[in-house]
DODORO-764983 format. One line per field, with one value per residue (C-alpha): residue number from 1; x, y, z. Coordinates in steps of 0.5 Angstrom, whole numbers, plus 500, padded with zeros to 3 digits. Last residue first. Layout:
// residues N
num = NUM|...;
c1 = X|...;
c2 = Y|...;
c3 = Z|...;
//
This chain:
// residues 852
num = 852|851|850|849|848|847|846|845|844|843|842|841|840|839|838|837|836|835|834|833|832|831|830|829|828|827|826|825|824|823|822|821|820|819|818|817|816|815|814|813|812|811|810|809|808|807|806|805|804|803|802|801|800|799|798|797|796|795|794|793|792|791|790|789|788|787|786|785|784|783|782|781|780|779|778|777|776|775|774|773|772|771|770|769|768|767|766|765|764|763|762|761|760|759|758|757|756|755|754|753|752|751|750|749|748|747|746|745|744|743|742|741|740|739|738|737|736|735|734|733|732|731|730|729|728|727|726|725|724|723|722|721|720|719|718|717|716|715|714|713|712|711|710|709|708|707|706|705|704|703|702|701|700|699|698|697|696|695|694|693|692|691|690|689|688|687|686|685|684|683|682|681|680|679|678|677|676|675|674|673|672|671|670|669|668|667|666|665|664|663|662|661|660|659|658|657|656|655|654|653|652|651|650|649|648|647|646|645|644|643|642|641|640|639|638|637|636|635|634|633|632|631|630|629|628|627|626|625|624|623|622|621|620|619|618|617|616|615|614|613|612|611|610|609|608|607|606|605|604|603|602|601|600|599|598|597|596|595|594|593|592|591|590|589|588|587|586|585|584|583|582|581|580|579|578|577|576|575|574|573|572|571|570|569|568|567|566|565|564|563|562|561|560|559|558|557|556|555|554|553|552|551|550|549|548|547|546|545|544|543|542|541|540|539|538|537|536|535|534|533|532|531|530|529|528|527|526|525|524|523|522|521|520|519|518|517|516|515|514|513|512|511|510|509|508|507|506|505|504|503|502|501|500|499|498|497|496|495|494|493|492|491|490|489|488|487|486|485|484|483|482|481|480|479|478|477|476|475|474|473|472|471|470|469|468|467|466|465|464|463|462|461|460|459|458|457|456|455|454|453|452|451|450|449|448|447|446|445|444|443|442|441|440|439|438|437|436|435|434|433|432|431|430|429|428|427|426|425|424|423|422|421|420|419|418|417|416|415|414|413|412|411|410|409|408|407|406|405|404|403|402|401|400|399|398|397|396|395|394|393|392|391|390|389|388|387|386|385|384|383|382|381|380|379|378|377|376|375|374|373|372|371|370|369|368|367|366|365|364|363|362|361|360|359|358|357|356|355|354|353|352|351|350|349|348|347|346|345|344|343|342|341|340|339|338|337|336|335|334|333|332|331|330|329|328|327|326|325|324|323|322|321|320|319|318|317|316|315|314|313|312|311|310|309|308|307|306|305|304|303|302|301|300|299|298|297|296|295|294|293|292|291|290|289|288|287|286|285|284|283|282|281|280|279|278|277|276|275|274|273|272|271|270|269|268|267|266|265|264|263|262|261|260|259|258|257|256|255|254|253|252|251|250|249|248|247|246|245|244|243|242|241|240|239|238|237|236|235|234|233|232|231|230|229|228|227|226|225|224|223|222|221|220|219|218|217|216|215|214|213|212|211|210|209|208|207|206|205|204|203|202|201|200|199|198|197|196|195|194|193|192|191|190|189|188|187|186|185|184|183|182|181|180|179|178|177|176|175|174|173|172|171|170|169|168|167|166|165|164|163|162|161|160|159|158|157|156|155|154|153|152|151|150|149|148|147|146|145|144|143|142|141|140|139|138|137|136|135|134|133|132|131|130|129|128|127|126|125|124|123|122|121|120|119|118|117|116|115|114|113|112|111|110|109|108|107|106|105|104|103|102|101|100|99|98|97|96|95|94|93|92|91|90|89|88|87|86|85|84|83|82|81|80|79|78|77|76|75|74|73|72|71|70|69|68|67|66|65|64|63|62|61|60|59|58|57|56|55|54|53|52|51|50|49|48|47|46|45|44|43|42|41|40|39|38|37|36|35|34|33|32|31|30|29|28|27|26|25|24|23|22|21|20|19|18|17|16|15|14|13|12|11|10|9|8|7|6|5|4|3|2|1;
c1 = 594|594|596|591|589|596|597|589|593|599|594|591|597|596|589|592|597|592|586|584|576|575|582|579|574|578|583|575|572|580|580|573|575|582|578|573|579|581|574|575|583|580|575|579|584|579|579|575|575|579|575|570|572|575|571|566|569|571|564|562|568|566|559|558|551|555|560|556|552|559|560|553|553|560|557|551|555|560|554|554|561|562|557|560|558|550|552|545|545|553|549|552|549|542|544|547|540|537|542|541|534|534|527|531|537|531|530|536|537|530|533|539|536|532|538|541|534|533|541|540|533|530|526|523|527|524|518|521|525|519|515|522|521|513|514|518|515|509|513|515|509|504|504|501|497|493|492|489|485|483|476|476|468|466|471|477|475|475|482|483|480|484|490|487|486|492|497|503|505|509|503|498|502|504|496|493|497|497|489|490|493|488|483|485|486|479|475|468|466|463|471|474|471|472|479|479|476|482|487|483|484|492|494|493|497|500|494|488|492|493|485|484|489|484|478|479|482|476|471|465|460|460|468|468|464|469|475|471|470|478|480|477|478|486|485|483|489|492|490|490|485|485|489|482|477|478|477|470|469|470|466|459|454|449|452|458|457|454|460|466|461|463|471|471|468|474|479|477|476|482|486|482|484|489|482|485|483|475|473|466|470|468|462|461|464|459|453|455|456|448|447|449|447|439|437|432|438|443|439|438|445|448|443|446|453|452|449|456|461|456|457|466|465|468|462|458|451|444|446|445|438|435|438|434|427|429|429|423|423|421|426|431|427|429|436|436|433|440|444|441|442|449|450|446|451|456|453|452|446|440|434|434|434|427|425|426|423|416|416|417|412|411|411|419|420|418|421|428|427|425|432|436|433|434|442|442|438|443|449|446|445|438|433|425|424|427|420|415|418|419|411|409|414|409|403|405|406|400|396|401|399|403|406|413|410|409|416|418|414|416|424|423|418|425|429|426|426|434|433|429|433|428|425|417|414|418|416|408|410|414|410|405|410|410|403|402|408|403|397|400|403|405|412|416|410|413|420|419|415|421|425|420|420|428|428|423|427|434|431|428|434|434|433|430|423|427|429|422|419|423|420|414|412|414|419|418|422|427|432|430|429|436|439|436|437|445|444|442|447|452|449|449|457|457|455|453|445|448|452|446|442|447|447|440|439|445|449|447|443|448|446|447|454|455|452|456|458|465|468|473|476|470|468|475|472|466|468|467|467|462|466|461|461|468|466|460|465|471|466|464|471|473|466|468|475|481|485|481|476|482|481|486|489|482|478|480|479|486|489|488|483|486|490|485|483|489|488|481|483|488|485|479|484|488|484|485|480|481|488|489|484|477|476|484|488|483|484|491|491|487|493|497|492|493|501|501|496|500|506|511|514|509|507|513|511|504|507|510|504|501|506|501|504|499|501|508|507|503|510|515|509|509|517|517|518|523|527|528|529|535|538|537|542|547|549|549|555|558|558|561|565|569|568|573|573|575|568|564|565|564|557|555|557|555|548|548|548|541|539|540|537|531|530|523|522|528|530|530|531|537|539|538|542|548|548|548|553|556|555|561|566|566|566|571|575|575|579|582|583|579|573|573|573|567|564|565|561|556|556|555|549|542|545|550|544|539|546|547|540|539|538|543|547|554|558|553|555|562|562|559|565|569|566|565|573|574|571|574|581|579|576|584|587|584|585|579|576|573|569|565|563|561|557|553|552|548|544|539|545|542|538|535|532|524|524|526|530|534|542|545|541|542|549|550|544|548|555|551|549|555|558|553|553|560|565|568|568|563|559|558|554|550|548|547|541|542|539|542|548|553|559|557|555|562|566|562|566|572|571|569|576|580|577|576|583|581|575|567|561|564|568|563|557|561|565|558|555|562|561|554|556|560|556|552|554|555|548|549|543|539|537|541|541|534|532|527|532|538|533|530|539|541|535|537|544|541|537|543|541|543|537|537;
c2 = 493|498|505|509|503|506|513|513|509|514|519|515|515|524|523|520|524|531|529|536|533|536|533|525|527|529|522|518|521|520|513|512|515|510|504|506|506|500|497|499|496|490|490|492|487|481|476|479|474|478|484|483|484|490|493|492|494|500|502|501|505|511|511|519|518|519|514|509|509|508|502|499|501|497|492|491|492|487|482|479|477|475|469|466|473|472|466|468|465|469|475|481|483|483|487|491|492|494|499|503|503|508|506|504|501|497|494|494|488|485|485|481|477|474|473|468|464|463|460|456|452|451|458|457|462|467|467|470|475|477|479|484|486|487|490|496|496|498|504|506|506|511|517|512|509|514|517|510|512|518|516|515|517|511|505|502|495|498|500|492|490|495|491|485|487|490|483|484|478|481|487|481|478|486|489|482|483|490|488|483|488|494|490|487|494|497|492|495|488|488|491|485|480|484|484|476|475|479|476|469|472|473|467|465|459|463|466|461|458|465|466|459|460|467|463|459|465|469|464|468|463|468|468|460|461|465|462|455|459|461|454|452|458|456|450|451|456|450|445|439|438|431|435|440|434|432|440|440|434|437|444|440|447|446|450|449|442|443|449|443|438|443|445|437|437|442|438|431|435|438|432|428|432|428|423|416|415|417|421|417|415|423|423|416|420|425|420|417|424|425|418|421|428|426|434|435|440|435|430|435|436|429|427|434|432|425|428|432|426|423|429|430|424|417|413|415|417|413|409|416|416|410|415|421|416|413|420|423|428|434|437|430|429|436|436|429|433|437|432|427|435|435|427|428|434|429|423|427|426|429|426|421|427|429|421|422|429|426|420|423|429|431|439|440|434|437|443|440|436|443|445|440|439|447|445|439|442|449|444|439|444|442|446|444|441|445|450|445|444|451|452|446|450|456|452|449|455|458|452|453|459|458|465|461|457|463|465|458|458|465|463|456|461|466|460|457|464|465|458|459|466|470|473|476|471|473|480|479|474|480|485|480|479|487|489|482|486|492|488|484|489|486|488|481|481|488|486|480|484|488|482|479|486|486|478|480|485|482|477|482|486|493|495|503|500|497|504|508|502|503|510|509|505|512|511|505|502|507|502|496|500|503|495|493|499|498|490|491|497|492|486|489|493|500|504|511|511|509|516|519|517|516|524|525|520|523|518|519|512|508|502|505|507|499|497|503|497|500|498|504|509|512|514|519|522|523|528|533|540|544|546|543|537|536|537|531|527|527|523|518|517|516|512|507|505|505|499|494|499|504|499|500|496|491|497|500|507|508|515|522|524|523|529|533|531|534|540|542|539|544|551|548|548|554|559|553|549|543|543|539|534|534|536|538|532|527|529|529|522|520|523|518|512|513|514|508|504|505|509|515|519|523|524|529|534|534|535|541|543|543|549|550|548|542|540|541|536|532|530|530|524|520|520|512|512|518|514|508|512|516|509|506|512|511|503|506|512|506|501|506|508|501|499|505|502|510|510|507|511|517|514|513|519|523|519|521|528|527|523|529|534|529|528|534|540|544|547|542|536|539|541|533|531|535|532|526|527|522|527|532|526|522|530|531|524|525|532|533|528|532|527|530|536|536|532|538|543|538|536|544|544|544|545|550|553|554|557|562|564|565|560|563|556|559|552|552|558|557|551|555|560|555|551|558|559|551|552|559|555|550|553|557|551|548|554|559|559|553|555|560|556|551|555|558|551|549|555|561|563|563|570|571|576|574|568|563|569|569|571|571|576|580|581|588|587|582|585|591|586|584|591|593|587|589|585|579|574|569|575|578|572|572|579|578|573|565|560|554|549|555|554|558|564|563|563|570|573|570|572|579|579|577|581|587|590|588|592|588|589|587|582|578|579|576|571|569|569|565|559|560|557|563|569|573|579|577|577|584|586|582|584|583|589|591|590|585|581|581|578|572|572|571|567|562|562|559|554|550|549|542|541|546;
c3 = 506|512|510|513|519|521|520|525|530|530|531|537|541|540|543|549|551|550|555|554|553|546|544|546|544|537|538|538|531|528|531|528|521|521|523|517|513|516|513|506|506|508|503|498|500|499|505|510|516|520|519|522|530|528|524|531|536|533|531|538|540|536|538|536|531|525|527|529|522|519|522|521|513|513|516|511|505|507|509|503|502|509|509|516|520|520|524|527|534|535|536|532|526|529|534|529|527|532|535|528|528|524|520|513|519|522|515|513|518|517|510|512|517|511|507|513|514|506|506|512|509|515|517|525|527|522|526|532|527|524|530|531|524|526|532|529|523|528|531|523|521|526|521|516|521|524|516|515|523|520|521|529|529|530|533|530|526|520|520|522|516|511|514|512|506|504|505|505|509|515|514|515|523|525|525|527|533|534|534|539|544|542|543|550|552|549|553|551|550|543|542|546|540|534|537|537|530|528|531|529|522|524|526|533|536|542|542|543|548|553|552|555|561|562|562|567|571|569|572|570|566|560|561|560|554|551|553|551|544|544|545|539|534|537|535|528|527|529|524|529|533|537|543|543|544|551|553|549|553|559|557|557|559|553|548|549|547|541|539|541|536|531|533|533|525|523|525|523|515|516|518|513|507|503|504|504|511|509|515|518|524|526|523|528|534|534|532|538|543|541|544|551|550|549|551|545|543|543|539|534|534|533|527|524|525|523|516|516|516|511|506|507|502|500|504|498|502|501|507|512|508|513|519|517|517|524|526|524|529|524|526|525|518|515|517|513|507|508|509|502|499|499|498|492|490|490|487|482|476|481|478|485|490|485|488|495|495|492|497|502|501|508|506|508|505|498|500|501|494|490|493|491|484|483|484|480|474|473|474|469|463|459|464|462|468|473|470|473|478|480|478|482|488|486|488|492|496|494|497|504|505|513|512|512|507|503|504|502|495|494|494|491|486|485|483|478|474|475|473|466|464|462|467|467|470|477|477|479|484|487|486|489|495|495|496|501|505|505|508|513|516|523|523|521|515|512|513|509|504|503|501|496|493|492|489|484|482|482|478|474|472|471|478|479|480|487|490|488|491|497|497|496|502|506|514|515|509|508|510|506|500|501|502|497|493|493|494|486|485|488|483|476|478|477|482|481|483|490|490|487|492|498|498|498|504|509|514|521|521|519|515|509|510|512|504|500|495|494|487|487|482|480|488|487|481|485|489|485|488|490|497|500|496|497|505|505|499|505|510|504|503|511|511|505|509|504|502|498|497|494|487|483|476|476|478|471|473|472|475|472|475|482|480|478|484|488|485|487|494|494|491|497|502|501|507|511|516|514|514|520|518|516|509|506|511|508|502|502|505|499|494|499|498|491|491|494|491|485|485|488|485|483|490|490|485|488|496|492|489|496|500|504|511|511|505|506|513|509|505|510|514|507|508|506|499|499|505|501|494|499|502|495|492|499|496|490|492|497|491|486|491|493|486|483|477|474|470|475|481|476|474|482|484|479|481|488|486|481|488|492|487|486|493|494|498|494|501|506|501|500|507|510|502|505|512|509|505|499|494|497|498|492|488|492|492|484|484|478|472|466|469|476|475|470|476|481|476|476|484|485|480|484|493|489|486|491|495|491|491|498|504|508|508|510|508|502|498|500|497|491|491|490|485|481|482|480|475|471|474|469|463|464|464|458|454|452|445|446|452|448|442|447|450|443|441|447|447|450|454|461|466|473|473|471|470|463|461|455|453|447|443|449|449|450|455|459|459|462|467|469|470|473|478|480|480|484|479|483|485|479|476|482|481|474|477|475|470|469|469|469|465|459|463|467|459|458|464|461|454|456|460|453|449|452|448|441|443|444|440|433|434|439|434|428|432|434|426|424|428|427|419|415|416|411|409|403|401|400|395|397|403|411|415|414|421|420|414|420|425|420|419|426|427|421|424|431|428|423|416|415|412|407;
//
């Protein structure tokens, strides 16, 4: 029973139907399948049929799937009754998988049929369909015989080739790119190309054939390269309706790449090209269901770190007027919704359950902050709806203490006391005994800030209180800093100096000896603060800041001169063993530079900044004085300080830079300095600062992610000449060399030919002294010439690298590509009438061709 062969139990299931086959006659069996097709084919077909039959037969059993009969009759120059007879006569053999087309139903059946023929003719039978196929794609109707030839040509090819008959065909045909433009034409996808590709690669191989095999692989990446860059190709199918086919195709991509793409789908359903399209909510249906089965696990996808907020709410209004769910794309985000729910045209109800989904503890709660505050002025009980939805208590009391803050800023005295009692009222329920010191220091300053000043002591006593009881240092240490602050702050020196002292680390007393410092210099105590510099370690960042802190208030009460000592004691205050001193003297200069801009002393910022040596630091610095030199409109001034900053800008001061000029309304800077940062994060790969700067571009340009996308290849354009100047800084040769070589196939990937051989070309680079690595390069740059008609270029440039070849595969390859450029050249010579010298370029093709 085991080895009961499937397509013979057919046979005998169909025989006991029909009551052919029964107990009595069991003989009638057939011996094994062989036996049951022998069968069938002698008793259907005449002696004298046979051998025609077969043959007919034998080009079903070749073909590579399903086929009409009239194309069947088409290879063999027959009718197509006649094909179809011979299908209906031999039904069992044959299934239908579409509705005219037909195949033989299995394996077995096709090599029972080819083995019954000679090898030559099985050959000829091949050779006949391959040309009929290559016919097929040369007329290029776009009819069945051509979906065919484009799917299998390659296959019945590659069969030649492994029974020793045209290799070079099958090299030749799959390597051809005006082939693979026509194949992914019309089977809107890569898969017929690269399947092409593959034989070749596989043939290649088998033969040890390098040359091929490394040209076939070389094309296979080429393909893969162009695959995951045709997200522009891929809209264009979506737009045109055919969004199953723009599906098939995203499958092949991964990741956020593919998930940003689906995002893309959606915008182009909801409020792009086809948002108006009678297939658009069918689409925007499948390409969710899509969505639905990528991870929700935040940690493998999280769109918010590459998609902006808006452009998802502005999609989920559409989907959920097509009644569809647009949360299964919320799902897959950790958003927070804080800048929708400052918007104002943003809708309420659908911000509710939207805030209502969050996942995370702490986004839901500054979701229903942020909800409460908004909703604040319009009904007192809708920010108590909001705050009573917070499960946790801290959050809770922190919520009410917020509102209630808004509510005294305008003048409601009564209202903000409702919510500071809900607060306090909160406070005593939370378990956790810091979060619960915490919440009364918060009370307690709120109410000193509304000068009760007994019921703010009385809260800090609790907080006290409370401190007390905290076994762990960390949770102790930092309750201490703050109770010490607002003891100083009532006049309670003594009090404040002796919690400082509770705290059991000298760095975090430091920490607080600077805040308690910025206290006494507010409250004009200058003596006093001075005093507690002596208290700070002399080996810490700390003392530098309290010296800071001492200088600003004292800039600020108009004593310039002595604020300038203390500015320059926290910069001698830098420990000179610090492996951080060079940043923390950078940073403390860019400090005291904003002091001094604040009261008009440009000059000493202007003294300052050479002592900067942290660049992104001093082109924070030099834009800070071109920011206050424009506000004091000296423009020329200003201009030469701008130019500083972003000659030695990285890409967060970019974008600190862009904010800057779109505030100005000076859209052309802005554009500029954002291109800028767009190139300096994209070289580093870096999503996030790519998302930044979509957010930067101004309400309603929501599309600006599909912006993007279709605007990719100008930006890495820029981003590859951008890449190329910060290459020139590279030290270790080697890294510098394999560098320009991806920047080269880089610009071969976008088409950029002429760039790339500019690349190959200049004799800075040296690319040429590592000749082995670069061959394949070289060779892809000679024949990209051809095919764009540089004949002579190409000529050129195989000549002037060929001599330092040396491996006589490599040579013999690159006179190859001399012979097919002379070729190229001696044809426009023909076209041209110029016959003489057409023919002079004949015998250099015979030479190049037969050169070792």
């Amino acid at each position: 029973m085991p080895n009961l062969e499937p397509t013979y139990l057919r046979y005998v299931y169909d025989g006991l139907n029909k009551g052919s086959l029964n107990a009595e006659n069991a003989a009638a069996l057939p011996q094994g399948f062989i036996g049951l097709y022998e069968q069938e084919f002698t008793q259907k077909t005449p002696a004298g049929e046979r051998k025609k039959v077969l043959n007919q037969l034998a080009l079903w059993a070749l073909f590579k799937g399903a086929v009409s009969a009239n194309m069947a009759a088409a290879v063999l120059e027959l009718e197509e009754e006649q094909m179809k007879d011979l299908v209906d006569t031999y039904s069992s053999w044959f299934n239908s998988p579409e509705s005219g087309k037909y195949q033989l139903y299995h394996e077995r059946l096709r090599v029972y049929l080819l083995q019954k023929l000679k090898a030559e003719e099985v050959q000829a039978l091949n050779e006949k369909l391959i040309s009929f196929l290559e016919d097929a794609v040369k007329q290029a109707k776009g009819e069945e015989d051509e979906y065919y030839a484009l799917a299998h040509l390659h296959q019945h090819m590659a069969l030649e080739s492994q029974l020793g008959n045209h290799y070079k065909r099958l090299h030749s045909y799959v390597n051809q790119e005006s082939l693979w433009r026509r194949q992914i034409q019309l089977s809107k996808g890569y898969a017929w190309s690269q399947n092409s590709v593959q034989q070749g690669i596989k043939e290649g191989a088998r033969r040890n054939h390098e040359m091929n095999t490394i040209r076939s692989t070389v094309n296979s990446v080429k393909l893969m390269t162009q695959e995951q860059n045709s997200a522009e190709d891929i809209l264009n199918l979506l737009n045109e309706g055919d969004f199953q086919a723009a599906l098939k195709r995203a499958e092949t991509w991964e990741g956020e790449r593919q998930f940003k793409l689906y995002l893309l789908f959606i915008h182009e359903l909801t409020i792009g090209t086809s948002s108006e399209a009678d297939f658009r909510k069918e689409a925007c249906k499948a390409v969710i269901e899509v969505i639905d089965q990528t991870p929700e696990d935040h940690s493998v996808l999280d769109w918010c770190k590459f998609y902006p907020e808006l452009a998802i709410y502005k999609y989920h209004e559409e989907l959920l007027k097509m009644e569809l769910d647009g949360m299964v794309i919320w799902k897959r985000g950790n958003y927070t919704l804080i800048d929708l729910i400052k918007r104002n045209e943003i809708d309420i109800k659908s911000l509710t359950i939207l805030v209502d989904k969050i996942k995370r503890d702490h986004d839901k709660f500054i979701g229903f902050l942020e909800m409460s505050k908004k909703l604040i002025n319009t009904d007192l009980n809708n920010p108590l709806f909001w705050i009573s939805k917070i499960e946790i208590n801290w959050m809770k009391s922190k919520a009410f203490l917020e509102c209630s803050k808004i509510l005294i800023k305008k003048s409601k005295k009564v209202e903000s006391k409702k919510f500071l009692n809900e607060s306090i009222k909160v406070a005593s329920k939370i378990i956790i005994n810091r979060k619960k010191s915490e919440a009364y220091i918060s009370i307690s300053k709120f109410l000193l800030d509304i000068n009760e000043i007994k019921q703010s002591n009385h809260y800090l006593k609790k907080s006290i209180l409370i401190t007390s009881q905290i076994i762990k240092d960390e949770d102790k240490n930092f309750l201490l800093g703050h109770i010490s602050v607002e003891l100083m702050k009532r006049g309670k020196s003594k009090d404040s100096i002796k919690t400082i002292n509770e705290i059991n680390s000298d760095l975090e007393k430091s920490e607080v000896y600077v805040d308690v410092i910025r206290v006494l210099m507010e409250q004009k105590k200058k003596s006093e603060a001075l005093k507690l510099t002596s208290e700070i370690s002399n080996d810490n960042w700390y003392l530098s800041e309290a010296f800071i802190v001492i200088g600003q208030n004292l800039i600020n009460s108009n004593e310039k001169e002595e604020s300038s000592y203390y500015f320059k004691k926290s910069i001698n205050s830098i420990s000179e063993d610090s492996i951080y001193k060079d940043f923390l003297k950078s940073k403390l200069l860019r400090d005291i530079s904003k002091e001094y801009l604040k009261y008009g002393m440009e000059n000493e910022v202007i003294k300052l900044i050479p002592e900067i040596t942290f660049k992104n630091i001093k082109s924070k610095t030099y834009f800070l004085l071109h920011k206050f030199l424009f506000e004091s409109k000296r423009y020329k001034e200003s201009n030469e300080m701008l130019k500083k900053s972003l000659e030695i800008a990285t890409e967060n001061e970019f974008l600190m830079l862009s904010e800057y000029f779109l505030d100005l309304e000076n859209i052309k800077d802005f554009k500029m300095v954002l291109l800028k940062s767009l190139l300096t994060s994209t070289l580093k790969n870096d999503n996030y600062s790519v998302i930044r700067y979509l957010s930067l571009v101004p309400h309603p340009d929501i599309g600006s992610m599909f912006l993007w996308e279709k605007e990719k290849k100008h930006v890495i354009k820029n981003l590859l000449n951008h890449s190329i100047s910060i290459n020139s800084d590279v030290d270790d040769i080697w890294r510098k060399t394999t560098n320009l070589i991806e920047i080269s196939r880089a610009f071969l990937a976008i088409g950029e030919k002429e760039e790339a051989l500019r690349i190959a070309e200049d004799p800075n680079l040296g690319l040429s002294t590592f000749a082995s690595t670069l061959l394949l390069l070289y060779v892809e740059l000679c024949e990209d010439l051809i095919k764009i008609g540089k004949y002579q270029d190409s000529l050129d440039l195989v000549t002037k690298i060929i001599s330092k070849r040396t491996r006589n595969f490599e040579k013999q390859k690159l006179n190859l590509i001399k012979s097919e450029a002379c070729y190229m050249i001696g044809r426009d010579l023909l076209k041209k009438g110029n016959k003489k010298e057409s023919k002079k370029n004949d015998k250099k093709i015979i030479k190049y061709c037969f050169k070792d």
